[in-house]
FIDRENVEX-130185 format. One record per atom (N, C-alpha, C): residue in one letter; x, y, z. Coordinates in steps of 0.1 Angstrom, whole numbers, plus 5000, padded with zeros to 4 digits. Each point is the difference from the previous one (the first is absolute). Layout:
# residues N
A  X  Y  Z
...
This chain:
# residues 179
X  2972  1850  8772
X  4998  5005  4986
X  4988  5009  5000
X  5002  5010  4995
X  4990  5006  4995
X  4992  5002  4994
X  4987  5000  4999
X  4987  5001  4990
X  4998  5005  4990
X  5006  4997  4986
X  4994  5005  4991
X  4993  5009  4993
X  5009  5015  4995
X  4987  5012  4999
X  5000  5001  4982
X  4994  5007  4998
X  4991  5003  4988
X  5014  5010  4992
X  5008  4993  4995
X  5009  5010  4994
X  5001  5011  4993
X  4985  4998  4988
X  4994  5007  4995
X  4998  5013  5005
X  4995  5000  5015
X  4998  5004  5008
X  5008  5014  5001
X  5010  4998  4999
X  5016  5006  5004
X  5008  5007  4991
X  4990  4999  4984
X  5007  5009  4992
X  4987  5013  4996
X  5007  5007  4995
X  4996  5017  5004
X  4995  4997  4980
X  4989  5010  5003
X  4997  4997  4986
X  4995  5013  4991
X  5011  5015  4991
X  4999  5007  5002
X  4995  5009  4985
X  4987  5006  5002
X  4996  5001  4989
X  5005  5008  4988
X  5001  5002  4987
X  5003  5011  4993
X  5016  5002  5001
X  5007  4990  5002
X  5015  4999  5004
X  5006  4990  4990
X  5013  5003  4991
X  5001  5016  4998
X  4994  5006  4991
X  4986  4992  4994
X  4998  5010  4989
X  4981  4997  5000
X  4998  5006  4997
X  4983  4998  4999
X  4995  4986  4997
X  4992  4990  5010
X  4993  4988  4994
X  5012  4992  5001
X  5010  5000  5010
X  5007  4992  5006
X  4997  4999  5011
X  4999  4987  5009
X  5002  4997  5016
X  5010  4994  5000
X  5012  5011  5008
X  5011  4996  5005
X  5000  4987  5011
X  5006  4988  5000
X  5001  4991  5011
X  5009  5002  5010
X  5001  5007  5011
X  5013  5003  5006
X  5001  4991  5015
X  5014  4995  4997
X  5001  4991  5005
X  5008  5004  5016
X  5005  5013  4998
X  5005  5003  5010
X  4992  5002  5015
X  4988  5002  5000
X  4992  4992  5012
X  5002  4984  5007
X  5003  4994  4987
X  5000  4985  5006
X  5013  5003  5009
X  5010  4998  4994
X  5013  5004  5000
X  5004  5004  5018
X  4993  5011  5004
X  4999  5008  5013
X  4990  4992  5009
X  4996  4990  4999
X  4989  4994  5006
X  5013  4987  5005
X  5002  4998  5005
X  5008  4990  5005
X  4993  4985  5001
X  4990  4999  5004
X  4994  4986  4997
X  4995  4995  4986
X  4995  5014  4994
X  5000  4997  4984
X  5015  4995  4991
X  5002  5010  5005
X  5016  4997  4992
X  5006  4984  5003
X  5002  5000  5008
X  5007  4987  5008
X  4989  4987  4990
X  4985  5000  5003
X  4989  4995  4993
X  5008  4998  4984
X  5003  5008  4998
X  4999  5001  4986
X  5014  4994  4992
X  5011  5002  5008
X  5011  4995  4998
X  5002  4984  5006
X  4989  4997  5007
X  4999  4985  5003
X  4996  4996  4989
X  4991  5004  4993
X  4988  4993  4990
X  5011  5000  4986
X  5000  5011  4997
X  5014  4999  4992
X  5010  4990  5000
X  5004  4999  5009
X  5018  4990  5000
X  4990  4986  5005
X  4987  4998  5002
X  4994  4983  5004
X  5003  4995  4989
X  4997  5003  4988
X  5003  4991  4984
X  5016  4997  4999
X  5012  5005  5005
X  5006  4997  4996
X  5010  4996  5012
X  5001  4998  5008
X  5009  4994  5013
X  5001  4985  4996
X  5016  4999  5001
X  5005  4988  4997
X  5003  4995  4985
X  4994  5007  4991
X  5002  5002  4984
X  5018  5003  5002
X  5006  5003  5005
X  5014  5007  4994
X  5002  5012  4990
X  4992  5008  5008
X  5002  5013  4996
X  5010  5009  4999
X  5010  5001  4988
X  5014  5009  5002
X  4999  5015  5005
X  4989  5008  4990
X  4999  5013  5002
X  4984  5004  4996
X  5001  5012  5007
X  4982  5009  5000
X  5008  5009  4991
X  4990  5001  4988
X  5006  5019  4992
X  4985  5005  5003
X  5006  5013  5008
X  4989  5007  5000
X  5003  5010  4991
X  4985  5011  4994
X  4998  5003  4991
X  5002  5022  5009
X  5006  5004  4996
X  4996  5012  5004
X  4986  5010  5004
X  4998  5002  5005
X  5004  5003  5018
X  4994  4991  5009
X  4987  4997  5005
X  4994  4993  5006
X  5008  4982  4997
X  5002  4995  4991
X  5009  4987  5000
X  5007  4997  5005
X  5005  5013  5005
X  5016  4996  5010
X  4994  5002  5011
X  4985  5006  5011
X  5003  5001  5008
X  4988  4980  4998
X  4995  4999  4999
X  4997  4983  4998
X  5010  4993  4996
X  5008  5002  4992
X  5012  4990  4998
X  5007  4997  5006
X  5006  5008  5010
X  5008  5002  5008
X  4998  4990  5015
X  4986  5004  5003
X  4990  4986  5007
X  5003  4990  4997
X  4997  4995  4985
X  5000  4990  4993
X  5008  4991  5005
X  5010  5009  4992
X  5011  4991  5000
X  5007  4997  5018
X  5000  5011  5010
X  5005  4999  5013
X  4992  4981  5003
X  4986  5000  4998
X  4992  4992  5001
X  5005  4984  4997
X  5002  4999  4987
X  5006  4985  4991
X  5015  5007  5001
X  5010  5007  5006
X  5011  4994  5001
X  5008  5001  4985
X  4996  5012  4995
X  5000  5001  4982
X  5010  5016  5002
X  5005  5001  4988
X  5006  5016  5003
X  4991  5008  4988
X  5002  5010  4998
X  4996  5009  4998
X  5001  5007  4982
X  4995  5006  4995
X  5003  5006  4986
X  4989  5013  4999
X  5006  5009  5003
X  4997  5012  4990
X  4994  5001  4986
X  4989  5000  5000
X  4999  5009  4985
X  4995  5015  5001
X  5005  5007  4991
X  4997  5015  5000
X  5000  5003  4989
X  4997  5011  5003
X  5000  5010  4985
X  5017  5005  4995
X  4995  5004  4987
X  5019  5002  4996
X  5005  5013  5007
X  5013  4996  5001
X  5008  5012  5007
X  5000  4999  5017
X  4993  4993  5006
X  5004  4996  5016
X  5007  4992  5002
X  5006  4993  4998
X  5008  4987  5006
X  5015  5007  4997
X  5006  4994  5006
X  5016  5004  4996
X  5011  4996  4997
X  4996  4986  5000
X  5015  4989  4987
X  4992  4999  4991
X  5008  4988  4986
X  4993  4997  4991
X  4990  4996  4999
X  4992  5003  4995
X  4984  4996  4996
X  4995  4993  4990
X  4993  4997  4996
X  4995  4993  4989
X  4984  5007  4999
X  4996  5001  4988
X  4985  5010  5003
X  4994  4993  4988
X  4986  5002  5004
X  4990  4996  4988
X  4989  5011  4999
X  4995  5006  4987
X  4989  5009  5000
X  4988  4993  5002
X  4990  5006  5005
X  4985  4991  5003
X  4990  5013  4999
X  4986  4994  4995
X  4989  5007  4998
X  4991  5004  5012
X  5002  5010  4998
X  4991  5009  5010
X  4984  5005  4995
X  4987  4997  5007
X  4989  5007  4991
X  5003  5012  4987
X  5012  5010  5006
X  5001  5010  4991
X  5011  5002  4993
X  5005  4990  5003
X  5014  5003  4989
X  5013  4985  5006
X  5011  5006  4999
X  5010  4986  5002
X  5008  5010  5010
X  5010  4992  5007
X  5008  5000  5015
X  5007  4992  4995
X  5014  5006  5011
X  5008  4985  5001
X  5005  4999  5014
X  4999  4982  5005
X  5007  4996  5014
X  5012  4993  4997
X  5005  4999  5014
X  5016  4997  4999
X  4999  4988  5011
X  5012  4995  5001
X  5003  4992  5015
X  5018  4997  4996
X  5005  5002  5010
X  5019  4995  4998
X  4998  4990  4991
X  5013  4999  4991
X  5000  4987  4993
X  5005  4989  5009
X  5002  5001  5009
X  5007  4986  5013
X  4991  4997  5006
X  4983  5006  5003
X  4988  5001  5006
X  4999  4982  5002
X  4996  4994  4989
X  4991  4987  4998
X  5017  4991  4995
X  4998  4986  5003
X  5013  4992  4992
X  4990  4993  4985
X  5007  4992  4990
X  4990  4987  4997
X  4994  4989  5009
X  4987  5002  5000
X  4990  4993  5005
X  4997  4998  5013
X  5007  5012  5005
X  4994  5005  5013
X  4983  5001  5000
X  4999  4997  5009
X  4981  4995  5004
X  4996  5016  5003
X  4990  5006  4992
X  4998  5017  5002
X  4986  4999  5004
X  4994  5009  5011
X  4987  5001  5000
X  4998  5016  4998
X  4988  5005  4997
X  5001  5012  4994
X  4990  5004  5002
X  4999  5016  5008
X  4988  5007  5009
X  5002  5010  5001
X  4988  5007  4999
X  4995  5015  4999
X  4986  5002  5012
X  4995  5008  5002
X  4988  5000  5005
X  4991  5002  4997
X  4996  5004  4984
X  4995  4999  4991
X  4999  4993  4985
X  4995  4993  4995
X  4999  5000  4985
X  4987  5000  4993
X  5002  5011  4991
X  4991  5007  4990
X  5002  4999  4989
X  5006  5005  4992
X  5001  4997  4988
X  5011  4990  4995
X  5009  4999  5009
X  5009  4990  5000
X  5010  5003  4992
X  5006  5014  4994
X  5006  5003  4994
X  5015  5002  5006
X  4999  5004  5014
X  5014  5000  5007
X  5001  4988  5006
X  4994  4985  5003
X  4999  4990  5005
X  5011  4994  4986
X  4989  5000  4986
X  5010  4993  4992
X  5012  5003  4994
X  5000  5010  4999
X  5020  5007  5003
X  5008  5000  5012
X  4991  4999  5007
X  5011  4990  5014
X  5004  4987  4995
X  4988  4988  4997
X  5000  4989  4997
X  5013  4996  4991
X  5001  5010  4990
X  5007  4999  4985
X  5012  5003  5008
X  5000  5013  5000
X  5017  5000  5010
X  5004  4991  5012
X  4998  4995  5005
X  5000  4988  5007
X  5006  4985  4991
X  4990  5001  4992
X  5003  4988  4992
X  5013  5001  4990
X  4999  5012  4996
X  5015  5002  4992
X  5012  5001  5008
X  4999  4999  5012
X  5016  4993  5007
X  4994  4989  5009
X  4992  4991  4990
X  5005  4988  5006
X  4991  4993  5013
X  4990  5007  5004
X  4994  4998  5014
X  4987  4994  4993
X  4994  4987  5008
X  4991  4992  4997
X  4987  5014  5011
X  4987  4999  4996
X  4989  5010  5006
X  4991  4984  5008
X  5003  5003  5010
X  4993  4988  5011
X  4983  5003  4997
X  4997  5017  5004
X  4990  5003  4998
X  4997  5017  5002
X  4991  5003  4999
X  5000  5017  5000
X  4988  5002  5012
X  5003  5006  5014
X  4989  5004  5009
X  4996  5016  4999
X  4991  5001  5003
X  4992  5014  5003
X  4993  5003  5014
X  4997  5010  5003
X  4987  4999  5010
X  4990  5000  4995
X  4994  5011  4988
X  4992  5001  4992
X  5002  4996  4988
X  4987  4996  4994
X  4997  4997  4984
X  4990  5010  4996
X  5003  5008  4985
X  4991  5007  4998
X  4994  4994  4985
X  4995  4991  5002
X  4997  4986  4990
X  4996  5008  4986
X  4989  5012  4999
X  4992  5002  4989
X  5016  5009  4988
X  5011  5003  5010
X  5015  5007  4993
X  5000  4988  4993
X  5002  4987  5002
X  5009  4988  4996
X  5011  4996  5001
X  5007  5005  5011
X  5013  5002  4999
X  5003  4984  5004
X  4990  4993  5005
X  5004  4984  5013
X  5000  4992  4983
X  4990  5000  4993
X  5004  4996  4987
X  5013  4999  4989
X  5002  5013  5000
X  5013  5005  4991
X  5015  4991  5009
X  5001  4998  5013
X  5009  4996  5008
X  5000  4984  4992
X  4984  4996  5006
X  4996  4983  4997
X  5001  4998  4984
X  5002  5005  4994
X  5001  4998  4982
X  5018  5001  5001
X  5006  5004  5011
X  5016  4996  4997
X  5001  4991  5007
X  4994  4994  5008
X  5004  4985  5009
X  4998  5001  5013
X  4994  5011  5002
X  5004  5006  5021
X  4989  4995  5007
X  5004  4992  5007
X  4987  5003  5012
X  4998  5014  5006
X  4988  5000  5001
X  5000  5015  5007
X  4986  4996  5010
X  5007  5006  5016
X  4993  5001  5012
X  4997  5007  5001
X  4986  5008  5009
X  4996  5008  5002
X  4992  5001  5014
X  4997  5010  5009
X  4996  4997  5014
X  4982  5006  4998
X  5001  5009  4991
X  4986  5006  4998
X  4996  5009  4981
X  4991  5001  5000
X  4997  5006  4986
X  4989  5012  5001
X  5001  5009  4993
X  4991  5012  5001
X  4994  5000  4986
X  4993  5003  5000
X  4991  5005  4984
X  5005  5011  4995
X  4996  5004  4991
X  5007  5016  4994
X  5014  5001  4999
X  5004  5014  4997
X  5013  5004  4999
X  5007  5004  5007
């Protein structure tokens, strides 16, 4: 086994991105690091092995390439969420809040069954505005939320709050100050 590194460590932290008096968290360094990554996808799926995990929804783009882990991990399949207009059967969609305005995501309506066991991951949450229109779409066909992972928390957005005020546990591997 291997020793333990500083995951923190591993994410790229990029100033004025995309807009003035933002620090971008970019996770795509961990990602390319093979011991981080691997690190990180252990620490992740330790809370829930042996729970009976149906499915990982990852959240567009970065969620699928962690969900995808996830789920290979606990033995779980897989769910898409995206933005509208990518997927290619029926969908089911919900609008959700964006700092600057509203969006809408999708996932197949056959994605989740009733009370399929959902865990729910992004590699970020911030404001928590695309976390809880996952949550909601998820829940309107029927899928119980086990819990919601991240790599990072950007605690001072609120977004781990807005999740926990609907019922979610929400994990997290590390937290950064600022935006």
């Amino acid at each position: 086994m291997t020793k333990p590194i500083d995951l923190a460590a591993s994410v790229r932290s990029i100033v004025d991105y995309p807009k003035p008096g933002i620090i971008f968290r970019d996770i795509t360094t961990l990602l390319g690091d093979a011991v981080a990554f691997r690190q990180a996808v252990d620490e992740l799926v330790r809370p829930y092995t042996g729970l009976g995990v149906d499915k990982i929804a990852g959240i567009e783009a970065r969620g699928f390439i962690l969900g995808g882990a996830l789920a290979h991990q606990l033995s779980a399949g897989f769910v898409p969420i995206r933005k509208k207009g990518k997927l290619p059967h029926e969908t089911v969609r919900i609008a959700y809040s964006l700092e600057y305005g509203v969006d809408e995501m999708e996932m197949h309506v056959d994605a989740v069954k009733p009370g399929d066991k959902v865990i729910l991951t992004d590699d970020l949450i911030a404001t928590g505005g695309t976390a809880e229109g996952a949550v909601k779409l998820l829940r309107q066909q029927g899928a119980e939320i086990v819990s919601a992972c991240f790599v990072i928390d950007l605690p001072e957005l609120g977004g781990r709050r807005k999740l926990e005020a609907l019922g979610v546990e929400v994990r997290t591997l590390m937290e950064f100050e600022g935006h």
